[in-house]
N, CA, C and O atoms as a GROMACS GRO file, in nm:
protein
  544
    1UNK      N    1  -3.854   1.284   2.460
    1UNK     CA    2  -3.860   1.211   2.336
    1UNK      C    3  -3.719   1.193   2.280
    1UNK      O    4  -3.645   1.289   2.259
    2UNK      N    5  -3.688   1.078   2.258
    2UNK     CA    6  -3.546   1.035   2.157
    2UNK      C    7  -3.522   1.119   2.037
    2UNK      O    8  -3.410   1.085   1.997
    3UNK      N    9  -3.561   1.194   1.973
    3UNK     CA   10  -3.578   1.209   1.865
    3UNK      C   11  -3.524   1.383   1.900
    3UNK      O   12  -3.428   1.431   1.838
    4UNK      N   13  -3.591   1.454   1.993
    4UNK     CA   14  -3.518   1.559   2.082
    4UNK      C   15  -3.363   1.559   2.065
    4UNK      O   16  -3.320   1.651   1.995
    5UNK      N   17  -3.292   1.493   2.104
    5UNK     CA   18  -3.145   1.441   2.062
    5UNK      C   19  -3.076   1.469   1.962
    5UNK      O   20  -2.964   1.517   1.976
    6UNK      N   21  -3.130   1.442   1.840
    6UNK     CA   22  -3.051   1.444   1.747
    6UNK      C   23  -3.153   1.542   1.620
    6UNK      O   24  -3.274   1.561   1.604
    7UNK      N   25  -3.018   1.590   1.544
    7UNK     CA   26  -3.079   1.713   1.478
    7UNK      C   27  -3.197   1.656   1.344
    7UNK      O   28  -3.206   1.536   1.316
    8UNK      N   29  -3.260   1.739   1.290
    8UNK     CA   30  -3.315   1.664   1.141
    8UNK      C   31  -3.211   1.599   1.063
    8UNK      O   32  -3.230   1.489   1.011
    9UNK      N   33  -3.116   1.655   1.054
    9UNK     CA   34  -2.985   1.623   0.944
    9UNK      C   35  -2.978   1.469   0.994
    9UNK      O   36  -3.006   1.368   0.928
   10UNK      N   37  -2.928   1.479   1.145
   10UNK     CA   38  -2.873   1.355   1.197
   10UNK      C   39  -2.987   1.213   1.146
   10UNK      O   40  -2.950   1.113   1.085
   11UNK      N   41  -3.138   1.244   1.197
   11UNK     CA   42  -3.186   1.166   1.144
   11UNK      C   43  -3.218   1.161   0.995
   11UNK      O   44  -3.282   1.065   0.953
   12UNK      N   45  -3.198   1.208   0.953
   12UNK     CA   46  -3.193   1.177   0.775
   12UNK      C   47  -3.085   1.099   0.773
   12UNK      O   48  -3.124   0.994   0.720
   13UNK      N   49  -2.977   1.088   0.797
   13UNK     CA   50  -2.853   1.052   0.728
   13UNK      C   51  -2.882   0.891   0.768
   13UNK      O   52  -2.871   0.790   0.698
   14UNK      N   53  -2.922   0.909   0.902
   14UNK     CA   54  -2.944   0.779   0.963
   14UNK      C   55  -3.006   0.684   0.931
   14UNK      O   56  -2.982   0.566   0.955
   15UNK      N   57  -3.162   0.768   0.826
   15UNK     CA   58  -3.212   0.669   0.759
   15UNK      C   59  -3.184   0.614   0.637
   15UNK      O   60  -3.218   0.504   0.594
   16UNK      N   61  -3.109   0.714   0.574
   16UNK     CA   62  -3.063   0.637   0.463
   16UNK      C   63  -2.947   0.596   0.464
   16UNK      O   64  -2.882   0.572   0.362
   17UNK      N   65  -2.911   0.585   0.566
   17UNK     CA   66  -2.762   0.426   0.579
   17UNK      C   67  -2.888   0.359   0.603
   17UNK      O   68  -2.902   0.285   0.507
   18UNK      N   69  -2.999   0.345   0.690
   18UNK     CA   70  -3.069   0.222   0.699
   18UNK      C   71  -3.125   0.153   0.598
   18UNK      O   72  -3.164   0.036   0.596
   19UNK      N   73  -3.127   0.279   0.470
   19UNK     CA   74  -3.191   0.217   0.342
   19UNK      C   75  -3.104   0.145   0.291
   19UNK      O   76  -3.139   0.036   0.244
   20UNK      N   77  -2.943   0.194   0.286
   20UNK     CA   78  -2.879   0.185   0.197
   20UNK      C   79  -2.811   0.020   0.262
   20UNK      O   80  -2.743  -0.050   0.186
   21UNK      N   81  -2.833  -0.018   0.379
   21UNK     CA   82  -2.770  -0.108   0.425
   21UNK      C   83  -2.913  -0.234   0.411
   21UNK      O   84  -2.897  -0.348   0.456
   22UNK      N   85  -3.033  -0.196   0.350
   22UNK     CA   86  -3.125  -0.286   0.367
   22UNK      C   87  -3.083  -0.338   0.234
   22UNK      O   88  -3.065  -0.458   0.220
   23UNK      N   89  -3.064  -0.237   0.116
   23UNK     CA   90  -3.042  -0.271   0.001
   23UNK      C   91  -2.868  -0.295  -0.057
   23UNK      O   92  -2.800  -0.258  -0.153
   24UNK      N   93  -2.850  -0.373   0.054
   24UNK     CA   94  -2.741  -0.462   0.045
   24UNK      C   95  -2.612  -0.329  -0.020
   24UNK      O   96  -2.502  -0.375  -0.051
   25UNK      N   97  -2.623  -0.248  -0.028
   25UNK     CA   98  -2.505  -0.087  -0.126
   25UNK      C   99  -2.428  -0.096  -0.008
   25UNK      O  100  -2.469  -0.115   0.107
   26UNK      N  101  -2.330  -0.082  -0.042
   26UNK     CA  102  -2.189  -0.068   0.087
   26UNK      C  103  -2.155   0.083   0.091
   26UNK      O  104  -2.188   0.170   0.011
   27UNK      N  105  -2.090   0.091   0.189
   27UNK     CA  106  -2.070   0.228   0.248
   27UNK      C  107  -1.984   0.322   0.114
   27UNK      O  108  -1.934   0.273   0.013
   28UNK      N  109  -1.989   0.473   0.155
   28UNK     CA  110  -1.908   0.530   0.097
   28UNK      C  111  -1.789   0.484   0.022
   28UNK      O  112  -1.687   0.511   0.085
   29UNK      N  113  -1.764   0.420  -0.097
   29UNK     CA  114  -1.630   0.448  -0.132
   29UNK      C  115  -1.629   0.554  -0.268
   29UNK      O  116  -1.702   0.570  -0.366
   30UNK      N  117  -1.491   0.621  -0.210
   30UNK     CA  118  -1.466   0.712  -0.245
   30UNK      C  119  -1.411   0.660  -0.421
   30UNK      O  120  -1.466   0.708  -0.520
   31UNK      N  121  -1.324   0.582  -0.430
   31UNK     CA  122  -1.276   0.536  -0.558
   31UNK      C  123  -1.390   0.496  -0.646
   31UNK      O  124  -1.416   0.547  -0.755
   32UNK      N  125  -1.463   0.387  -0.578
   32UNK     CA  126  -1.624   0.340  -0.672
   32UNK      C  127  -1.725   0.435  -0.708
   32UNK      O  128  -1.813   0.425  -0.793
   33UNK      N  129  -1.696   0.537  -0.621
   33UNK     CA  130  -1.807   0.586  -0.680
   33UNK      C  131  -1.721   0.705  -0.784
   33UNK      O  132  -1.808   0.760  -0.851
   34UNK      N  133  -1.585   0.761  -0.819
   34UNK     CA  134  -1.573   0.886  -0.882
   34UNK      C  135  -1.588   0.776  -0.993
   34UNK      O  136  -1.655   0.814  -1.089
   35UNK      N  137  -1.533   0.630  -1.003
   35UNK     CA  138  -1.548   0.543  -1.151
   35UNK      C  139  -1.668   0.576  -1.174
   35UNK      O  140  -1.689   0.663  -1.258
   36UNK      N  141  -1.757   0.525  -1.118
   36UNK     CA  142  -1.888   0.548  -1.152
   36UNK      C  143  -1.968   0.663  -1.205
   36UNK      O  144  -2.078   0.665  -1.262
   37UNK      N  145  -1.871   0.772  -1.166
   37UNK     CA  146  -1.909   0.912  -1.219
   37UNK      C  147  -1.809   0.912  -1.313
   37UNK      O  148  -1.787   1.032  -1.323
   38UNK      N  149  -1.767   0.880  -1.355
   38UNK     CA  150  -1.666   0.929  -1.507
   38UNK      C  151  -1.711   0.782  -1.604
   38UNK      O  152  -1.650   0.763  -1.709
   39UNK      N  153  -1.787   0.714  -1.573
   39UNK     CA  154  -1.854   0.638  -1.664
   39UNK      C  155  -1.967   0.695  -1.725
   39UNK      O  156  -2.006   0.674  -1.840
   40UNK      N  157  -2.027   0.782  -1.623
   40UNK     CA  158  -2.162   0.810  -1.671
   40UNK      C  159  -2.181   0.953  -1.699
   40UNK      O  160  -2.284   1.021  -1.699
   41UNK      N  161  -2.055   0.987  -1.723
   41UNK     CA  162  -2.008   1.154  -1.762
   41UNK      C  163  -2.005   1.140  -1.893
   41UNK      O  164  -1.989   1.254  -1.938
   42UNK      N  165  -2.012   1.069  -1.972
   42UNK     CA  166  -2.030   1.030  -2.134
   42UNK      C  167  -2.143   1.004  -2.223
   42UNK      O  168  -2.163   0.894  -2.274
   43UNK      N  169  -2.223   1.115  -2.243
   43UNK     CA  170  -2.310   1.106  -2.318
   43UNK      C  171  -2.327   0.994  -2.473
   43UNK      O  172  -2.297   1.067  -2.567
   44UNK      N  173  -2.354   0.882  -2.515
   44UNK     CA  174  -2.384   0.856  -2.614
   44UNK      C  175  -2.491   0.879  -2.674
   44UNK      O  176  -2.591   0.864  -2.604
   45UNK      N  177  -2.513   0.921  -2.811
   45UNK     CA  178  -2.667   0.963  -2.925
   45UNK      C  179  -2.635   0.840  -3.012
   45UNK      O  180  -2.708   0.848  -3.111
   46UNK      N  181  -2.568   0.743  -3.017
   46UNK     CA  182  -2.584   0.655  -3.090
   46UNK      C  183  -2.689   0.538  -3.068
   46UNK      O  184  -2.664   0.423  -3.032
   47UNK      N  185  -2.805   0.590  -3.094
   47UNK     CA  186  -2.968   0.521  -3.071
   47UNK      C  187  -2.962   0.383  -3.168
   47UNK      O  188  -2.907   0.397  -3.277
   48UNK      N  189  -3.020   0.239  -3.131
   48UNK     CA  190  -2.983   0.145  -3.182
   48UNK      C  191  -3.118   0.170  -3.260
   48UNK      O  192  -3.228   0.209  -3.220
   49UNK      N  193  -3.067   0.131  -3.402
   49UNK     CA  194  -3.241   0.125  -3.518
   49UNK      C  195  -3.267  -0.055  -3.539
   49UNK      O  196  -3.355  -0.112  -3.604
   50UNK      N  197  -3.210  -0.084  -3.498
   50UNK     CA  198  -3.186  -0.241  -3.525
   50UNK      C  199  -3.372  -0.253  -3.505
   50UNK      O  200  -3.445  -0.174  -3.447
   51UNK      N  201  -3.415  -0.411  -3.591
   51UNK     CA  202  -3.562  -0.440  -3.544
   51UNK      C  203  -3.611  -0.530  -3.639
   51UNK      O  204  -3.612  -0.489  -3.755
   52UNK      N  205  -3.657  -0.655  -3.614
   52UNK     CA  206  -3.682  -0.717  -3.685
   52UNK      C  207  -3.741  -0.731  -3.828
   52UNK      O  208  -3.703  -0.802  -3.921
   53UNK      N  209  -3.868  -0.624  -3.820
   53UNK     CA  210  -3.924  -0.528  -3.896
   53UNK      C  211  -3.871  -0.445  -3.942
   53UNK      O  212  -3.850  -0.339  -3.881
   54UNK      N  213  -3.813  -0.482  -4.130
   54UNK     CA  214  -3.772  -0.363  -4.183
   54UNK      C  215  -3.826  -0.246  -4.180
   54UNK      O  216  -3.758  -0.145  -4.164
   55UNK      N  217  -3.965  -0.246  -4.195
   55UNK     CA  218  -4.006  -0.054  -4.146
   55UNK      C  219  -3.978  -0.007  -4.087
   55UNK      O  220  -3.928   0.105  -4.085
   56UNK      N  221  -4.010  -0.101  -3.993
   56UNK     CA  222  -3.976  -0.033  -3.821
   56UNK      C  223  -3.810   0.013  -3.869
   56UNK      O  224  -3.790   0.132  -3.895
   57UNK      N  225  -3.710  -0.074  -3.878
   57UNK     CA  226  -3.576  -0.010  -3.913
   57UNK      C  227  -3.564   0.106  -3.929
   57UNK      O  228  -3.513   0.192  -3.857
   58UNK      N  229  -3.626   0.110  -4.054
   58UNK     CA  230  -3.653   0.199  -4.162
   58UNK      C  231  -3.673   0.339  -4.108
   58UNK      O  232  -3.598   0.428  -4.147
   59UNK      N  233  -3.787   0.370  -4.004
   59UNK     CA  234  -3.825   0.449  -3.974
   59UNK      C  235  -3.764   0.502  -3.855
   59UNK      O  236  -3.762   0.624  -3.836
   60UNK      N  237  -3.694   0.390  -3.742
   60UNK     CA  238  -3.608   0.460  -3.664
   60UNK      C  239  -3.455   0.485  -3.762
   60UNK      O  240  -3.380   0.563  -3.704
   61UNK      N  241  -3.423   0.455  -3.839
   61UNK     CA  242  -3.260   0.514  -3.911
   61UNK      C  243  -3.308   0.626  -3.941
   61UNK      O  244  -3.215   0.706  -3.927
   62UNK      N  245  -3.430   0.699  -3.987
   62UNK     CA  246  -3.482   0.802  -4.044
   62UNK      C  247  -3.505   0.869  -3.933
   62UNK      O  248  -3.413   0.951  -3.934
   63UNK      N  249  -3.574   0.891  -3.825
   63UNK     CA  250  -3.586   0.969  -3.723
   63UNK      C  251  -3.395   0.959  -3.609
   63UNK      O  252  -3.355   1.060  -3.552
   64UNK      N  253  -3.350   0.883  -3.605
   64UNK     CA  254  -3.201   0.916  -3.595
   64UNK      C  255  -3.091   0.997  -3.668
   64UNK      O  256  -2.998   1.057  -3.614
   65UNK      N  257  -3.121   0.988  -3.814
   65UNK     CA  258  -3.078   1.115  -3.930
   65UNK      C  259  -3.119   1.251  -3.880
   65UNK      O  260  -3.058   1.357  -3.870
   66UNK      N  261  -3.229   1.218  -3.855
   66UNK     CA  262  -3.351   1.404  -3.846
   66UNK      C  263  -3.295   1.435  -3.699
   66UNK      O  264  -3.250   1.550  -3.697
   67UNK      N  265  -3.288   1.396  -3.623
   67UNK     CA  266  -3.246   1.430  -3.498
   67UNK      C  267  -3.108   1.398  -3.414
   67UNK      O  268  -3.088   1.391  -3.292
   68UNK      N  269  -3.026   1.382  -3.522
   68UNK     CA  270  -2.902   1.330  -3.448
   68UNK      C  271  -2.817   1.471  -3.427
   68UNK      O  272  -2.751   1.496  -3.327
   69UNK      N  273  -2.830   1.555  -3.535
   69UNK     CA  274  -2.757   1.654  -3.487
   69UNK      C  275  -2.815   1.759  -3.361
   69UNK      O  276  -2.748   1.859  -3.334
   70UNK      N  277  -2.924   1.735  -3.297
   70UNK     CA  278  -2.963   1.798  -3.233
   70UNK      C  279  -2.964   1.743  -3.105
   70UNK      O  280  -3.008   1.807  -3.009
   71UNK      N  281  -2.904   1.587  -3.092
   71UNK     CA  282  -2.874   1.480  -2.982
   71UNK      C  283  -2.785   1.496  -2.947
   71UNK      O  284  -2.770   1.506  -2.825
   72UNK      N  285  -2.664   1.508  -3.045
   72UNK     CA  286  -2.494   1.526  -3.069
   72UNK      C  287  -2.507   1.678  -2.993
   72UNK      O  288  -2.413   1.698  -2.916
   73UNK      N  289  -2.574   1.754  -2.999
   73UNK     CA  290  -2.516   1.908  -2.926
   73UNK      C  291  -2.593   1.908  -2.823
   73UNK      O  292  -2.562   2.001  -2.749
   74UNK      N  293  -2.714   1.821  -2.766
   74UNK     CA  294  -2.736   1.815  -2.610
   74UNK      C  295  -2.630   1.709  -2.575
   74UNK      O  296  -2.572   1.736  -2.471
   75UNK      N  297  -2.590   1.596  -2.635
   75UNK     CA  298  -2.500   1.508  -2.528
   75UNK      C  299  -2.396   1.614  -2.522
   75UNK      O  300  -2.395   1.653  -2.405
   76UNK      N  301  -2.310   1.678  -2.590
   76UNK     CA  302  -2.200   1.736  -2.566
   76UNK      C  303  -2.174   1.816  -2.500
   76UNK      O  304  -2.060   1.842  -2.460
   77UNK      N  305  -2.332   1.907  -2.458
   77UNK     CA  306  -2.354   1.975  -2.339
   77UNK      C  307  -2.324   1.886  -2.277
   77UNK      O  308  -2.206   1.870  -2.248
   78UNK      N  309  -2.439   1.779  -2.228
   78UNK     CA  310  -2.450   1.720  -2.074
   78UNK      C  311  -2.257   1.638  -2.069
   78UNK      O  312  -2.190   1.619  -1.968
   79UNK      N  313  -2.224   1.613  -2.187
   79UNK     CA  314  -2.023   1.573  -2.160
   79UNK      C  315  -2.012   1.665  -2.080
   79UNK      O  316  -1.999   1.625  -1.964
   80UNK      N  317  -2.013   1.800  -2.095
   80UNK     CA  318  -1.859   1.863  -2.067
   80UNK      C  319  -1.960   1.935  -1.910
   80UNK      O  320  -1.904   1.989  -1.815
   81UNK      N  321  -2.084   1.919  -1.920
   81UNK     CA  322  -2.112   1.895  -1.744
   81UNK      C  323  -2.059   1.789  -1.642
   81UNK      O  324  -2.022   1.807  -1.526
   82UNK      N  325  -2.064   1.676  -1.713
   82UNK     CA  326  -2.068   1.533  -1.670
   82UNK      C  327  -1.873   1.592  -1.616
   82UNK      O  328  -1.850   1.635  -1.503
   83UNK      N  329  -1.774   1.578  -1.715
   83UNK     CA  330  -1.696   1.650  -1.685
   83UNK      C  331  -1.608   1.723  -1.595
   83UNK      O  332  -1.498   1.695  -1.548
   84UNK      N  333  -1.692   1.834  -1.583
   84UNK     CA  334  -1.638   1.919  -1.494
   84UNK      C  335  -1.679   1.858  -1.382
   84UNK      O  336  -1.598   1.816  -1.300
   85UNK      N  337  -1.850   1.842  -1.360
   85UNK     CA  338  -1.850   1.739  -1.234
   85UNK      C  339  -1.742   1.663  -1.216
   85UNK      O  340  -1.672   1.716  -1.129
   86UNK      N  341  -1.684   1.543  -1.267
   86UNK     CA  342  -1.576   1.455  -1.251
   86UNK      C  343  -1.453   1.546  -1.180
   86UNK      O  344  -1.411   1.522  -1.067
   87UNK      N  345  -1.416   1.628  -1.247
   87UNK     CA  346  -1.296   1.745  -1.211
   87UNK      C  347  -1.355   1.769  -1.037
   87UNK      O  348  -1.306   1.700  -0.948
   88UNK      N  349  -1.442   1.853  -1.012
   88UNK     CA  350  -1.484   1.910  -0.896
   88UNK      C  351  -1.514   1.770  -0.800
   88UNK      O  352  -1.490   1.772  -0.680
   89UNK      N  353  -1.558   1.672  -0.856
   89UNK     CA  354  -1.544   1.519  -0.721
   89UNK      C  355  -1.414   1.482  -0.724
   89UNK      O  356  -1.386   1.423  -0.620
   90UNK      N  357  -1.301   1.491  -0.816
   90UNK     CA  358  -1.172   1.428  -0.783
   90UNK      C  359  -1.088   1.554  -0.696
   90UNK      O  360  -0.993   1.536  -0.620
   91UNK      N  361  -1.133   1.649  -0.722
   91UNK     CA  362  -1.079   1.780  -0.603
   91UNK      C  363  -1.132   1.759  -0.481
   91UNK      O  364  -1.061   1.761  -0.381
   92UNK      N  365  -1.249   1.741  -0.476
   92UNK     CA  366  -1.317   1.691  -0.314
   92UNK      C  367  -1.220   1.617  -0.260
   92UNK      O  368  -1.132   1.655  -0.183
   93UNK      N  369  -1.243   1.479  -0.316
   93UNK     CA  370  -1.188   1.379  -0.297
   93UNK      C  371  -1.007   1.392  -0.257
   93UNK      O  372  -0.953   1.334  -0.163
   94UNK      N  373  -0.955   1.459  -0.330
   94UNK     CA  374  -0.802   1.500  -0.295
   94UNK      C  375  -0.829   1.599  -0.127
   94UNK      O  376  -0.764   1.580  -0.024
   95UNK      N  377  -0.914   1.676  -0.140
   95UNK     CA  378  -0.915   1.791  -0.022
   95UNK      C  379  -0.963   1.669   0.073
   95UNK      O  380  -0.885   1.652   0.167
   96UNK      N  381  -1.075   1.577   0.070
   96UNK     CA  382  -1.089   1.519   0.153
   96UNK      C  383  -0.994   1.418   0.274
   96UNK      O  384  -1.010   1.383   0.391
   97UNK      N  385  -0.851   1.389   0.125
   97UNK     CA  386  -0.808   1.311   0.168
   97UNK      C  387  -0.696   1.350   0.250
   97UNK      O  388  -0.635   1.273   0.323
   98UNK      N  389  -0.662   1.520   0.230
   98UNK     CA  390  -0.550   1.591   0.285
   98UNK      C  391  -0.633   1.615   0.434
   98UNK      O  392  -0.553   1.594   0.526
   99UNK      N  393  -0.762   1.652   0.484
   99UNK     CA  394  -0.831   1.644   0.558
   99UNK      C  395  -0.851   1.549   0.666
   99UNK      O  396  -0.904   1.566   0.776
  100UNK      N  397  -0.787   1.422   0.601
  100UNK     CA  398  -0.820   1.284   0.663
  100UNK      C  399  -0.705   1.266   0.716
  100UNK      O  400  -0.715   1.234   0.835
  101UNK      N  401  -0.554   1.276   0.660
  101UNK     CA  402  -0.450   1.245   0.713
  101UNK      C  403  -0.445   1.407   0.835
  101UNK      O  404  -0.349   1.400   0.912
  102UNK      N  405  -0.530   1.529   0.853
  102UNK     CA  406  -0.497   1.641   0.928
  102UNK      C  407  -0.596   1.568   1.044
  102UNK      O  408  -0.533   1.584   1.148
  103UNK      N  409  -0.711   1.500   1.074
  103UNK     CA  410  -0.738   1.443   1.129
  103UNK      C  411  -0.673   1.350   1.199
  103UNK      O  412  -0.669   1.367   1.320
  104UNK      N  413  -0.616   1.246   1.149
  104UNK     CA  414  -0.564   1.189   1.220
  104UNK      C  415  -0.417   1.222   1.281
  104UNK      O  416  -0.373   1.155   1.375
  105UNK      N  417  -0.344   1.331   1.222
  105UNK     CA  418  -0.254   1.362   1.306
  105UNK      C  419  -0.324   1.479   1.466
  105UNK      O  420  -0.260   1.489   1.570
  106UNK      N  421  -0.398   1.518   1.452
  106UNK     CA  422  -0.465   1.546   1.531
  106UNK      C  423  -0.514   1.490   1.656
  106UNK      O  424  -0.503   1.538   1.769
  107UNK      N  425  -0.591   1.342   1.606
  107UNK     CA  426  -0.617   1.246   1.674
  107UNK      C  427  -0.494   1.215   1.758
  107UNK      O  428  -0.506   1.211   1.880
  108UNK      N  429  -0.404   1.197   1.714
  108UNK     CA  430  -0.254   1.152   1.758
  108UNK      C  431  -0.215   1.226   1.860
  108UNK      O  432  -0.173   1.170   1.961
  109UNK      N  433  -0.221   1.336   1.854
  109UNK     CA  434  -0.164   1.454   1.948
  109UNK      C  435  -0.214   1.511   2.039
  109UNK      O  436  -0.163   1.576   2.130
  110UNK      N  437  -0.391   1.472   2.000
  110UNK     CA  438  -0.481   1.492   2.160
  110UNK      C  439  -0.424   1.379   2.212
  110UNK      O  440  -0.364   1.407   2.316
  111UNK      N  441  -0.415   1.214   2.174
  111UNK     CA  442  -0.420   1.116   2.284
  111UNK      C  443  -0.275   1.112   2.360
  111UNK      O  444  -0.253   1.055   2.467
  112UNK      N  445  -0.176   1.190   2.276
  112UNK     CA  446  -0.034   1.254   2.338
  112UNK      C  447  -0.069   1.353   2.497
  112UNK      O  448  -0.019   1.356   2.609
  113UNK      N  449  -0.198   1.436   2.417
  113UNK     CA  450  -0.232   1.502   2.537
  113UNK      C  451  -0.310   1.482   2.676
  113UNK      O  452  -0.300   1.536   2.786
  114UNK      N  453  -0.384   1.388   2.628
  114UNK     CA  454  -0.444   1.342   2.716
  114UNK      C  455  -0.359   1.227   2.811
  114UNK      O  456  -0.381   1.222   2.932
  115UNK      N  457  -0.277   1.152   2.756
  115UNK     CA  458  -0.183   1.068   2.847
  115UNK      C  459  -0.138   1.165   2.920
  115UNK      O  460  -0.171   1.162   3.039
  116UNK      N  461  -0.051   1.276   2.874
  116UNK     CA  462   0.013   1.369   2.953
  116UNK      C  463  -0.038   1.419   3.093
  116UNK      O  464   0.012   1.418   3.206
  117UNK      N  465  -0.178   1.470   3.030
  117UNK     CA  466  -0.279   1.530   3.127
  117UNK      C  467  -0.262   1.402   3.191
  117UNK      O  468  -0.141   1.384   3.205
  118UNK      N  469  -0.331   1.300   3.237
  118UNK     CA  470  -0.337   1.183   3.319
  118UNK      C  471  -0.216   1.152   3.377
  118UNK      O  472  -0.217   1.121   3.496
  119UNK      N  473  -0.128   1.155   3.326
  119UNK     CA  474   0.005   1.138   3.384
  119UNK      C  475   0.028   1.297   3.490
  119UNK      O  476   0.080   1.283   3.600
  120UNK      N  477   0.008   1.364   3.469
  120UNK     CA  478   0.003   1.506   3.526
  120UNK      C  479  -0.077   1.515   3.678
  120UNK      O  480  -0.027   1.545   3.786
  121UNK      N  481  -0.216   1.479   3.647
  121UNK     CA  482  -0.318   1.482   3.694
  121UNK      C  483  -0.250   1.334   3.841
  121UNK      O  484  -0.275   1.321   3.961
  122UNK      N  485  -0.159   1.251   3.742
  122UNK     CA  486  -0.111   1.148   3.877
  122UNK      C  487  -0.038   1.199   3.974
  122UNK      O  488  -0.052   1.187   4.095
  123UNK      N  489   0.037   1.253   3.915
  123UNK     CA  490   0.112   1.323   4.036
  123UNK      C  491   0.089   1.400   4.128
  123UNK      O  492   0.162   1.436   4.220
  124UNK      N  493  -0.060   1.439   4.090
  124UNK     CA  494  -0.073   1.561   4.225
  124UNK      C  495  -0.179   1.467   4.327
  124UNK      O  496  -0.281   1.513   4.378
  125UNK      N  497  -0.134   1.341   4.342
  125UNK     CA  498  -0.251   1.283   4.432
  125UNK      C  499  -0.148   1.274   4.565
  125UNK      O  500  -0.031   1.291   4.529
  126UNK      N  501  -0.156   1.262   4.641
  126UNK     CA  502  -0.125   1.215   4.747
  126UNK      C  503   0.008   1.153   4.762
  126UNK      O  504  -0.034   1.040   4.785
  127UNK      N  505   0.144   1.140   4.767
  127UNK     CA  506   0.223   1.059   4.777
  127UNK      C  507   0.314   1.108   4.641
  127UNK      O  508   0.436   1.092   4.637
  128UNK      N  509   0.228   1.178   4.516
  128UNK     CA  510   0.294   1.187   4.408
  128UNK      C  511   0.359   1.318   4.392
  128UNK      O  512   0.307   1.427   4.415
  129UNK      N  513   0.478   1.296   4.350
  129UNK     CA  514   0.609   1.429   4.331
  129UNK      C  515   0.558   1.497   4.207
  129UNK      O  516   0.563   1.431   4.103
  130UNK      N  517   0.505   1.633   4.200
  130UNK     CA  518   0.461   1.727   4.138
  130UNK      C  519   0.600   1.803   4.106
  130UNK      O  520   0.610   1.866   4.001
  131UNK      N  521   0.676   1.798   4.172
  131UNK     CA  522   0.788   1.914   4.072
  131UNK      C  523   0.861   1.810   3.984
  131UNK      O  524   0.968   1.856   3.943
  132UNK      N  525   0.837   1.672   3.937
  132UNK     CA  526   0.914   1.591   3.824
  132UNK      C  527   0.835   1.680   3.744
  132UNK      O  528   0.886   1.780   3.694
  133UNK      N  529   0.691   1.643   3.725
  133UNK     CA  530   0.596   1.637   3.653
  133UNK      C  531   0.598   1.819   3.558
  133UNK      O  532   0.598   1.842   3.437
  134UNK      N  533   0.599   1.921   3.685
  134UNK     CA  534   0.629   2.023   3.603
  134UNK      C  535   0.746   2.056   3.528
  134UNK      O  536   0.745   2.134   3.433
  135UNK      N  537   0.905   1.964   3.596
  135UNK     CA  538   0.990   2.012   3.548
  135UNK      C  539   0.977   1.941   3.374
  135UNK      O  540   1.051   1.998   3.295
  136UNK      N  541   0.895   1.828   3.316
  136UNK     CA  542   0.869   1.821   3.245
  136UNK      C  543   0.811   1.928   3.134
  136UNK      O  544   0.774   1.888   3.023
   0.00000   0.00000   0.00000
């Protein structure tokens, strides 16, 4: 069975790039999305009373009085969560990116190695001078 192959993780991830690519969302970016998290790291309690109907007004400006100070000290919780989240994704994001350039110097220095090896591996065929190759 295909599915034998690859781990649970693997197929999860797999399906939701398939979601995420049905619903037109583009891949990972790293910049769009920390904006997107330090936009929505900002709690507002400023509830609109606006309404055509003066009662109605009336009665949401009055239930916004009675409960604003008790809105004002949950948003200010969920701020300074919202927050620190922001802090701890722009540290990812820095570690990620020191990660990315250790990768690719990496990358660089196997395909250094691997030419080598191949170049190495030429010389010991038949016809080819093996003591250049070691005196290298």
């Amino acid at each position: 069975m295909a599915n034998d192959l690859y781990s649970p993780d693997d197929l999860y991830v797999a399906k939701v790039r398939l979601s995420l690519s049905r619903l037109g969302v583009p891949g990972p970016d790293l910049e769009g999305a920390l904006g997107g998290l330090r936009a929505a790291a900002r709690f507002d309690v400023d509830v609109p009373t606006a309404s055509p109907r003066r009662e109605v007004q009336l009665v949401k400006t009055g239930v916004k009085r009675v409960s604003g100070w008790y809105l004002r000290y949950l948003a200010d919780q969920l701020s300074g969560f919202g927050g620190a989240l922001v802090n701890w994704a722009d540290a990812l994001a820095a570690k990620t990116q020191i990660l990315q350039g250790e990768v690719d110097e990496v990358a660089v220095r196997l395909q250094a190695l691997e030419t080598r090896v191949a170049r190495l591996e030429a010389g010991r065929q038949p016809g080819g001078d093996e003591r250049e190759d070691a005196a290298q």
